[in-house]
N, C-alpha and C positions, 0 to 999 in steps of 0.2 A: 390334529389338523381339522377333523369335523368343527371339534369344537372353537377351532380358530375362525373356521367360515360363517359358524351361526352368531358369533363375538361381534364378528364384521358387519353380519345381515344385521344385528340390532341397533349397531352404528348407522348404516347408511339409511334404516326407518327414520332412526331420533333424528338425524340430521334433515331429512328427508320435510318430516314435520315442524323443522327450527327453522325451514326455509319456509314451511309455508305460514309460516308467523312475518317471519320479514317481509315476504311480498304482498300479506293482508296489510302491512304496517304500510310499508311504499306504495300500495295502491290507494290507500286513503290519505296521504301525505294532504291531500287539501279538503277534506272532511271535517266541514265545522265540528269542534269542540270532541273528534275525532282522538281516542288516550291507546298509545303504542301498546301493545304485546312485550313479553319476551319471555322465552323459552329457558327455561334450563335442563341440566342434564345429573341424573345420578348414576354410582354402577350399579349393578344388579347382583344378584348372588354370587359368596364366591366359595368356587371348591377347594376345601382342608383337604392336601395331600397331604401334608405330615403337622400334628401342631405344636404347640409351643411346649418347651422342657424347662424345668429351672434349673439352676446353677446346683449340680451335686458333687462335694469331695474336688477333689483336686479339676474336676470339669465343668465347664460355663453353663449356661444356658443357650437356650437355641429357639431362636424365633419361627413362627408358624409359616408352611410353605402353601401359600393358597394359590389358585389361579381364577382370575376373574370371569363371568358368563356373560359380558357384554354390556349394556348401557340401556338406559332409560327414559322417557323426558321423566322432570321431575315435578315441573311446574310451569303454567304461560299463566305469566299474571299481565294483568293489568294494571300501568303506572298510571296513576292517576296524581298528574302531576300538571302543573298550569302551564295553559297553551299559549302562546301571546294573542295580543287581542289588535284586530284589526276596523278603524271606523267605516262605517256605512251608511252616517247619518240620518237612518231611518229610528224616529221615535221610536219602532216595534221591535226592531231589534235589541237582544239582551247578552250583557255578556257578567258571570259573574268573577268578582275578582275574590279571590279565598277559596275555601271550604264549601262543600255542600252543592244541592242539585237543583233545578226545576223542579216543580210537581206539574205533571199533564195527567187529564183523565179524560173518560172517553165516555162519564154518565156511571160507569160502572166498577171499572178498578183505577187506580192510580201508580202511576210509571214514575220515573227517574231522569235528568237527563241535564246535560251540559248545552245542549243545544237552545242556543235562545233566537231562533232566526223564527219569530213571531209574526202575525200580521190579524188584522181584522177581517171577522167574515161578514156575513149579511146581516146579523143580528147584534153586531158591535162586541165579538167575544175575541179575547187573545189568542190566536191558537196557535199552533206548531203550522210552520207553512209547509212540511215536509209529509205530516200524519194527520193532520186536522185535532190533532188533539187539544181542549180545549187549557189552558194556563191557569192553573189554582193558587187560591188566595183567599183574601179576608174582602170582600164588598161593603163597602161602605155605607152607612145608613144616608137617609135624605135629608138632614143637616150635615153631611160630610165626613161624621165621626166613625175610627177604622175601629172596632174591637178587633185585639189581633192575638186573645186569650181563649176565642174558643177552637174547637175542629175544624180539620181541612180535610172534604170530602171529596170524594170522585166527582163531585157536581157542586163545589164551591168555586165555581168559575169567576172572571173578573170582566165585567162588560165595558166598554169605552162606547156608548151609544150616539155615534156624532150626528149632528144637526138635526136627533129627535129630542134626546136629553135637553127641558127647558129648566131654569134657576133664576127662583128674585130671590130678596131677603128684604126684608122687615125693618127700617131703619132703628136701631136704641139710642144710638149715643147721638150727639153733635159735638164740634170739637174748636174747641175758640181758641183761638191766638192774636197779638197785638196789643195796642194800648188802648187805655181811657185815657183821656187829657184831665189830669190835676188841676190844673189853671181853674175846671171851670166849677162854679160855687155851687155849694148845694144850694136846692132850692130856687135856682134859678128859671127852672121850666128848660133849659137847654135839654133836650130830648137826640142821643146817637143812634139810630138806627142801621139794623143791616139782615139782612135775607137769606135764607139757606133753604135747599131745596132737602126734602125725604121724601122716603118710598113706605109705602104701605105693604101689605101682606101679600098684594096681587100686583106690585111694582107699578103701580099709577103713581106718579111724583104729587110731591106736596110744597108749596111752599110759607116755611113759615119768617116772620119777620119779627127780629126781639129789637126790642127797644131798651136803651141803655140811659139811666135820670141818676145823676149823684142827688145821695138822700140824708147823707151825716158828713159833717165839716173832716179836716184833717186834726187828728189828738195823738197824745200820746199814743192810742193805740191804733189808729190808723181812721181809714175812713171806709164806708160803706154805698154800695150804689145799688139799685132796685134795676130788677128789666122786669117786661112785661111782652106778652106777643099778642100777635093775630096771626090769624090760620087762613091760608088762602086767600089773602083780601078782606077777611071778616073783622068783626068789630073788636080793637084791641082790650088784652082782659084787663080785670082791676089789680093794680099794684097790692099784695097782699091775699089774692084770693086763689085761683085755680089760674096753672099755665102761667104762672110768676113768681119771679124769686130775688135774692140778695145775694152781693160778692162784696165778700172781707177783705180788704187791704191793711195792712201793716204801715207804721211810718217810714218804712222804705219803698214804701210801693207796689210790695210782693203780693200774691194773694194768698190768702190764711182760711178760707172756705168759700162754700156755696149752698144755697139752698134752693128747692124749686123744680120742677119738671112740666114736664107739657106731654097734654094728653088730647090723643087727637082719636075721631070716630068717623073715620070714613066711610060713606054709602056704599054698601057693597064688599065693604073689606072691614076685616078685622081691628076693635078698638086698639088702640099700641100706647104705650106712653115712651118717648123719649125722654134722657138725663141728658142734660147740656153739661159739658164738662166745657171750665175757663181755669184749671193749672196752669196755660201757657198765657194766662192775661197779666198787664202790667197794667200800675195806675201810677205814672209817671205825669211831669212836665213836659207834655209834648203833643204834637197831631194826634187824632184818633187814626187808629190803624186798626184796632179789632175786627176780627171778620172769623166766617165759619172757615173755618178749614178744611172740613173732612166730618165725613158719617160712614159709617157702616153697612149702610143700606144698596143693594142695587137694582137696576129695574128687571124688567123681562128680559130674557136671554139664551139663546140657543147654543149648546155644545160646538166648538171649535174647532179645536184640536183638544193634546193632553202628552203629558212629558212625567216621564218616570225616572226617577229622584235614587241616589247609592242608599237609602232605606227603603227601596221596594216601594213606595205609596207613590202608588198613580194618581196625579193631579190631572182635573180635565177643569180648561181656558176657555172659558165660555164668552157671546159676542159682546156681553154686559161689563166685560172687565173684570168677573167675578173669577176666582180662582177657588175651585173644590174639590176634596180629596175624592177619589172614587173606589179605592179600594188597595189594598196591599199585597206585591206578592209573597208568597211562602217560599223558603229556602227551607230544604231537610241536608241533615248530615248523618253521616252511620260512622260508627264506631270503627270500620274496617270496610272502606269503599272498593277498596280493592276486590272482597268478597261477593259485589254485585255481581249478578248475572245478566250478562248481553243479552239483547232480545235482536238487535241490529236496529236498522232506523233510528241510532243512536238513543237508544232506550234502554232503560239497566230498571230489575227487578231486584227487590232482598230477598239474600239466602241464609241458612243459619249459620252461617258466618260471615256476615255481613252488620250483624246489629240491624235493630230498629228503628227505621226513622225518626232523627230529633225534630221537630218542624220549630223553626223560630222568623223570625222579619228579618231579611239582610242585616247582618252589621253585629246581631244579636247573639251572646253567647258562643262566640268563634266562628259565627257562619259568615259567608263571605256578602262582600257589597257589589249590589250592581251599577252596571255602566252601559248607562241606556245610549243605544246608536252606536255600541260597537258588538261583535261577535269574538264569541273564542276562536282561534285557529286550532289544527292539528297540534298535538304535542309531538310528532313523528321528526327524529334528528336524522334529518338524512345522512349525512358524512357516518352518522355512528350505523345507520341499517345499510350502507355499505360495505363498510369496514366488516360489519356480523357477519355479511353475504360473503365475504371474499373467505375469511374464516370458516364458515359451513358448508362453502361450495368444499374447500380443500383438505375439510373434515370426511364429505362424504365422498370426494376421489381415494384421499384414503383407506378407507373401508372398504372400496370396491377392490382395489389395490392386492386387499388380505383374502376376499373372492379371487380373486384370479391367482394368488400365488397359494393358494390350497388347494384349489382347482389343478392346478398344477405339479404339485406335489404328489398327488393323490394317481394322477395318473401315470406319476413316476412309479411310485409304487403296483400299482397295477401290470406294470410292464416288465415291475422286478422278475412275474413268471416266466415269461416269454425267453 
């Protein structure tokens, strides 16, 4: 009968603490990116009154007579399991779809976390809106190029610096499309002109204007025409010399090559040469339609905004039209996430059974992708942490139940004196 009451007391503890798993579970029910509990239960030692016999001569065997000493939790894991994802339309928010965690640091260690509700501080850094902890990643160089093969430290933060961060670039290419008209004979002095603007190294515009002269007839192997330019209004160059070149046509009209560049030396800025590419030129029977299409160049320009992409690279939209990477975030994965340790503030540490952090870019090696402008929800099933509660409340009435009818007993016997 004691031991029936102390059976009981270990019950109505285990349950006691299986309840206080489900009400952490339902009070965080709207706790971004928020991963359920759940408790389980083992018995505990049991007492051999009689044990097990084999089967001897004409009689069986006889199985062991134990009584059990009550109940234990066994385990509260952590399901780390996907939460549904709800939009917010805020750029800073992150929500990852798959595998793997946030990296946040504070300068000094580096945390864990599913929580992507980010925002920008005064200094243009990602942080946790919750902790201030700053969003780890890979920074981008000042051509926009992410390496995303070295380390990720407590202080490899990712900046988004809006409307300090400036951006030009250096015009290379020019880019032609349209026709030359066939019709007209070489040698005729018909001269086509047309004007394209580039930027230099400190985004002052330029404009240059090529001049287009058929210089070989139509043959079996096609025909040839020269261009030649001037730089800002200045005096146009010689056919043949610096800053002019030749385009190859086939007898279909197609272009077969080109030669020829332009090199320009701005006061104040850096010498540059641009390569005129005419792949998309025709030398057909027809209008002239040739014209620059498009460069590579932009002028001056101030940070915008910036949008982050299911491979982690945060691109920042500058007022120039230019579009540049600015850095990448890191996604880590562990072997056995479940083995993380809660810190709370939706923070999780490794333990040694946890594994060690993989760090790779979204999408990479089975880590999951993000999806910027939404958040994880809870993974908390409410219908199912009710259903548990109704279960554990009637677990631990019964156990109180085996209290009171030992209780009982006991003072039967007690009374047997009297």
């Amino acid at each position: 009968m004691v031991q029936a009451m102390y059976s009981a007391v270990s019950g109505v503890a285990a349950h006691q603490t299986r309840l206080d798993v489900i009400g952490n579970n339902i009070a965080n029910v709207n706790t971004v990116a928020y991963k359920a509990g759940r408790a389980t239960f083992y018995d505990q030692l049991s007492q051999t009154i009689q044990g097990a016999s084999r089967p001897t001569g004409g009689l069986g065997g006889t199985n062991p007579m134990q009584v059990g000493l009550g109940v234990r939790i066994g385990s509260i894991t952590t399901q780390q399991t996907q939460g549904a994802l709800q939009q917010t339309g805020r750029p800073s928010d992150l929500a990852i779809q798959g595998n793997g965690f946030f990296m946040v640091g504070n300068g000094d260690a580096t945390f864990y976390s599913r929580d992507g509700g980010f925002t920008l501080d005064a200094d243009g850094n990602l942080v946790s809106a919750t902790t201030g902890m700053k969003l780890l990643g890979w920074q981008a160089s000042a051509d926009g190029s992410v390496d995303t093969s070295g380390p990720v430290t407590p202080a490899s933060s990712i900046r988004v610096p809006i409307a300090t961060l400036t951006s030009v670039r250096q015009t290379s290419t020019v880019d032609f499309a349209g026709n030359l008209d066939a019709r007209v004979a070489p040698g005729s002095g018909a001269i086509y002109e047309r004007t394209g603007q580039v930027f230099d190294s400190l985004g002052n515009p330029h404009e240059i204007a090529f001049r287009f002269e058929r210089i070989a007839p139509q043959g079996a192997d096609g025909a040839t025409w020269q261009f030649t330019t001037s730089i800002d209004g200045g005096a146009p160059s010689t056919a043949g010399g610096p800053n002019s070149g030749t385009i190859s046509f086939d007898s279909a009209g197609k272009v077969t090559g080109w030669t020829g560049t332009v090199d320009l030396a701005p006061a104040g800025a850096a010498p540059f040469t641009i390569t005129p590419s005419f792949k998309d030129i025709s030398q057909l029977s027809g209008e002239y339609t040739a014209n620059a299409v498009g460069q590579d160049g932009f002028p001056f320009g101030t940070l915008q905004s910036y949008s982050i992409g299911e491979d982690g690279l945060v691109t920042g939209i500058f007022s120039n039209g230019l579009n540049r990477s600015l850095g990448s975030i890191a996604i880590s994965q562990f072997a056995n996430p479940a083995g993380l340790d809660k810190l709370g503030t939706n923070l999780y540490r490794p333990t040694p059974n946890s594994g060690a952090a993989q760090v790779t870019p979204p999408g990479v090696a089975g880590a999951g992708r993000v999806s910027g402008g939404f958040l994880e929800q809870s993974n908390v099933n409410l219908a199912e942490e009710f259903s548990s509660m109704i279960l554990t409340q009637r677990g631990f009435q019964a156990n109180t139940r085996i209290v009171t009818a030992s209780d009982e007993i006991l003072q039967d016997l007690i009374q047997m004196k009297r």
